[in-house]
N, CA, C and O of each residue as an XYZ file, in Angstrom:
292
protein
N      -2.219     -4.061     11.020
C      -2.290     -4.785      9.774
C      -2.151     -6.286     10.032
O      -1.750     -6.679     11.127
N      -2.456     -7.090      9.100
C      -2.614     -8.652      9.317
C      -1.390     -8.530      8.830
O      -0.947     -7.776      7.963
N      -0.705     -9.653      9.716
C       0.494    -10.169      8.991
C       0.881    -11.183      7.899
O       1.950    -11.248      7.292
N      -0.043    -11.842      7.795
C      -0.448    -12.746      6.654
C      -1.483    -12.397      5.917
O      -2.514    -11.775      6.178
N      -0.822    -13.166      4.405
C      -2.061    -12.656      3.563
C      -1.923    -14.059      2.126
O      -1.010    -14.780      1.723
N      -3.002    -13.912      1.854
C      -2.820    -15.012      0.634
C      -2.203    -14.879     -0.579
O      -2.176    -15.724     -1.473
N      -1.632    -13.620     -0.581
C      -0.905    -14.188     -1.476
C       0.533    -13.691     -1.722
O       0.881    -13.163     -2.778
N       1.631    -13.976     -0.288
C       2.535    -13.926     -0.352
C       3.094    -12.536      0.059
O       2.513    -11.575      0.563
N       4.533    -12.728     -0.340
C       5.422    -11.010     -0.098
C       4.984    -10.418     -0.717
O       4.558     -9.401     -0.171
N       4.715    -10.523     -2.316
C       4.669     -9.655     -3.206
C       3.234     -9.592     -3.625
O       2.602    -10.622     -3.858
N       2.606     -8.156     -3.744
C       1.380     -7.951     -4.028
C       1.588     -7.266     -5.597
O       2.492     -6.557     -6.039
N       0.326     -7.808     -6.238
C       0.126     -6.669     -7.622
C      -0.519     -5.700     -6.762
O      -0.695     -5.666     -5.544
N      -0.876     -4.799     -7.861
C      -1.844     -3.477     -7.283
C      -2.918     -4.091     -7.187
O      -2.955     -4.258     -5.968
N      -3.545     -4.410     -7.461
C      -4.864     -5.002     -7.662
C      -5.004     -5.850     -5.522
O      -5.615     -5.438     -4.536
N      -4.296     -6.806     -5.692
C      -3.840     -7.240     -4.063
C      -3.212     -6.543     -3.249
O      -2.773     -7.203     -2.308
N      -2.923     -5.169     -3.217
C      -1.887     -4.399     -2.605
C      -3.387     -3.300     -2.177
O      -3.749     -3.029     -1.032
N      -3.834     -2.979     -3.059
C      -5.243     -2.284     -2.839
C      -6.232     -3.117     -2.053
O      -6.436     -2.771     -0.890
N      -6.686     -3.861     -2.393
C      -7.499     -5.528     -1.410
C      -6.953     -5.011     -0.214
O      -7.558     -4.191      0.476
N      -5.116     -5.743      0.235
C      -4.932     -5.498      1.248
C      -4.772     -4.093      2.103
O      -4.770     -4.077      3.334
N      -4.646     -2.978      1.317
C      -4.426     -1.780      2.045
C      -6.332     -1.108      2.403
O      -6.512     -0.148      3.152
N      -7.464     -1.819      1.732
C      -8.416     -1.276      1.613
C      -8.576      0.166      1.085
O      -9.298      0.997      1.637
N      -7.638      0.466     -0.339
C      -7.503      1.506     -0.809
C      -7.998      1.158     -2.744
O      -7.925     -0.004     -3.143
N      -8.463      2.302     -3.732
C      -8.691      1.881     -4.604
C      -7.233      1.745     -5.347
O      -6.231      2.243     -4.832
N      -7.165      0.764     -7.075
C      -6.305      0.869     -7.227
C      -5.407      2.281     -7.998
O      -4.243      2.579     -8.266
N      -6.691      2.829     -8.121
C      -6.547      4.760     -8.675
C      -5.791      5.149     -7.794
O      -4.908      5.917     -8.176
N      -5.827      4.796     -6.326
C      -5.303      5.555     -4.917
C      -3.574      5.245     -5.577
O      -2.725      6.079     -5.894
N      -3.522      4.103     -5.605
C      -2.094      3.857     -5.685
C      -1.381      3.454     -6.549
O      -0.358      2.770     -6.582
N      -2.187      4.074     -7.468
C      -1.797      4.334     -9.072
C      -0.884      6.284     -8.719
O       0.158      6.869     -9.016
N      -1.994      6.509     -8.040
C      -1.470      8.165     -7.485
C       0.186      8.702     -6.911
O       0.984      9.634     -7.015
N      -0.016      7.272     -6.212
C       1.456      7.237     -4.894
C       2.580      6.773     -5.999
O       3.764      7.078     -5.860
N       2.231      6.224     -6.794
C       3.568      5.076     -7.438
C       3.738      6.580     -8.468
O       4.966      6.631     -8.534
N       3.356      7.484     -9.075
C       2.922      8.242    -10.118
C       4.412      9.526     -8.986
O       5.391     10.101     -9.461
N       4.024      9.514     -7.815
C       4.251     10.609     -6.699
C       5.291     10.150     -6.223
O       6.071     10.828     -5.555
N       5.506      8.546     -6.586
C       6.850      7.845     -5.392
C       6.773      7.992     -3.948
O       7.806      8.003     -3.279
N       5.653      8.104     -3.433
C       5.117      8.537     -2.507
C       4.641      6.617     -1.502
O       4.371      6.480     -0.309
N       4.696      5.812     -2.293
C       4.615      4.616     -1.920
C       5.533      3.836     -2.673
O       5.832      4.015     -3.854
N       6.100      2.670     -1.653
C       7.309      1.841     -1.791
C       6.900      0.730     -2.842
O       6.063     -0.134     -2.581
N       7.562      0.828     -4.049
C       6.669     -0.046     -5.473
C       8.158     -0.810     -5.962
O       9.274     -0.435     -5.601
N       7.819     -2.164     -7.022
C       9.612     -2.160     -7.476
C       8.183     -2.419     -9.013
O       6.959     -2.539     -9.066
N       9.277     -2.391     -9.944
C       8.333     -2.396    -11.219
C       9.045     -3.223    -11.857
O      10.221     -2.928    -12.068
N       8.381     -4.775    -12.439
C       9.090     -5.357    -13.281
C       8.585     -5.487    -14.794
O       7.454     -5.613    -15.262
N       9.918     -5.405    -15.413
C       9.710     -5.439    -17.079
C       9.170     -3.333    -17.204
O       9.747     -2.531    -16.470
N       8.378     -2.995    -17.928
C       8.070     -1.611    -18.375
C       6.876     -1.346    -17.267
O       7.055     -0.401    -16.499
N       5.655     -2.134    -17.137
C       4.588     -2.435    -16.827
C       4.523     -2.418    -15.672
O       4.406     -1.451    -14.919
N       4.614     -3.807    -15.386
C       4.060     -4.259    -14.272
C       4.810     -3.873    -12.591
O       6.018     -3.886    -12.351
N       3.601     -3.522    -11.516
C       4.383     -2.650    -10.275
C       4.261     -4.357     -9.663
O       3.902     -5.433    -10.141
N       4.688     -3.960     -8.586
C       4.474     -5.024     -7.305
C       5.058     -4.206     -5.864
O       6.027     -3.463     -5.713
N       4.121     -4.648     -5.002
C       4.508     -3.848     -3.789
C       4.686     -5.398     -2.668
O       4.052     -6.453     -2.682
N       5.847     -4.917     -1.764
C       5.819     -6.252     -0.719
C       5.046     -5.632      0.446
O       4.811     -4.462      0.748
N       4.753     -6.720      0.960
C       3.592     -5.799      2.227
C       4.481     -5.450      3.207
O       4.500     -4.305      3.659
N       5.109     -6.184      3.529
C       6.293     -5.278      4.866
C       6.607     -3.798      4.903
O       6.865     -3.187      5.940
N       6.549     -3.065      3.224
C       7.135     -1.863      2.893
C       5.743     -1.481      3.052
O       5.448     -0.634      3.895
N       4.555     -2.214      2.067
C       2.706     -1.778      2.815
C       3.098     -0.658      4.120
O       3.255      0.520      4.443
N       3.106     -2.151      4.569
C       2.629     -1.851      6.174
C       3.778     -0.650      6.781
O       3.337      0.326      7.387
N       5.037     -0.795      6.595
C       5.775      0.212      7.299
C       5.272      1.542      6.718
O       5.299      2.498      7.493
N       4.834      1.742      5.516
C       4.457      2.838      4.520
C       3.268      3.318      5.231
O       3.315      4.481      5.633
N       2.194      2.620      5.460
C       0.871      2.828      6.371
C       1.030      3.549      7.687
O       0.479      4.595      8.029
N       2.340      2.404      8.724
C       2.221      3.066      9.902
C       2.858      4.365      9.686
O       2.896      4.909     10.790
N       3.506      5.315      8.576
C       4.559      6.532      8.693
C       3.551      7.351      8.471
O       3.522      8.519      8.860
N       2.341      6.573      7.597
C       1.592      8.130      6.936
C       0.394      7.525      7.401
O      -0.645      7.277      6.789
N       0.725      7.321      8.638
C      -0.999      7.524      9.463
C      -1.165      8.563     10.769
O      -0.206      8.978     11.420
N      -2.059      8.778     10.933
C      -2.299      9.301     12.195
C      -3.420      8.967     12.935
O      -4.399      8.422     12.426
N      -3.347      9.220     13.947
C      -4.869      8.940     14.952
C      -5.791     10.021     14.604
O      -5.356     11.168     14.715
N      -7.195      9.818     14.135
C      -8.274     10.546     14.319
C      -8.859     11.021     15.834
O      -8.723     10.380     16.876
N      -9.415     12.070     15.705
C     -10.330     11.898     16.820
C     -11.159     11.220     17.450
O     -11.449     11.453     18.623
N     -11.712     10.178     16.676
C     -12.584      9.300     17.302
C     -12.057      8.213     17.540
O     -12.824      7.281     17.781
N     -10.116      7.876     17.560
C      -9.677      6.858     17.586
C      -9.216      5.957     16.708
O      -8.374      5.152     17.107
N      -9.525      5.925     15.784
C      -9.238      5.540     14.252
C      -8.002      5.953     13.813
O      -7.337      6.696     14.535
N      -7.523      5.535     12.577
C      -6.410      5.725     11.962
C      -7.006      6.341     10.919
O      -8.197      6.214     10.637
N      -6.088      7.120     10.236
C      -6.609      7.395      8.474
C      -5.018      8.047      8.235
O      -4.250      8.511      9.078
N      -4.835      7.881      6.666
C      -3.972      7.962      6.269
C      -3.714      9.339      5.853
O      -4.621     10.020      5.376
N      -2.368      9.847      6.029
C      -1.963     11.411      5.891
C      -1.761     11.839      4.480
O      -2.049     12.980      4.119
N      -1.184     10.784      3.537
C      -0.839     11.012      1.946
C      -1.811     11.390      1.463
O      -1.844     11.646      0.259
C-alpha cells in the first residue's frame, strides 16, 4: 500500500474506497459486518484511517496463485 495519500489520516468512504480500489457498496458491507475498522461521527457519517486500511488489508489478504494478492473478506 502507498503510504501517503491526499487526503490525510482520515478517509470518507468515498476516499477509503479510491484508496483501497474497492466499491463503496464493498464497504458499506464490512462497516454493516464490523468486519472493517470504521469510527462514525455524529449518526451518519463513517471515516476510516488508513493505517487501520492497510493493517485490515494485510490480515485479510492472501497470495493468489499467480502471485497477486486478493482479499479473503
Amino acid at each position: 500500500m502507498n503510504t501517503t495519500t491526499p487526503y490525510g489520516d482520515w478517509l470518507t468512504i468515498t476516499q477509503a474506497g479510491r484508496y483501497l480500489n474497492v466499491s463503496v457498496a464493498f464497504l458499506r458491507k464490512r462497516v454493516r459486518t464490523r468486519s472493517v475498522p470504521f469510527a462514525r461521527i455524529g449518526s451518519k457519517s463513517l471515516r476510516f484511517r488508513r493505517i487501520d486500511l492497510d493493517n485490515w488489508m494485510e490480515v485479510n489478504s492472501s497470495v493468489c496463485p499467480s502471485g497477486g494478492l486478493f482479499a479473503t473478506s
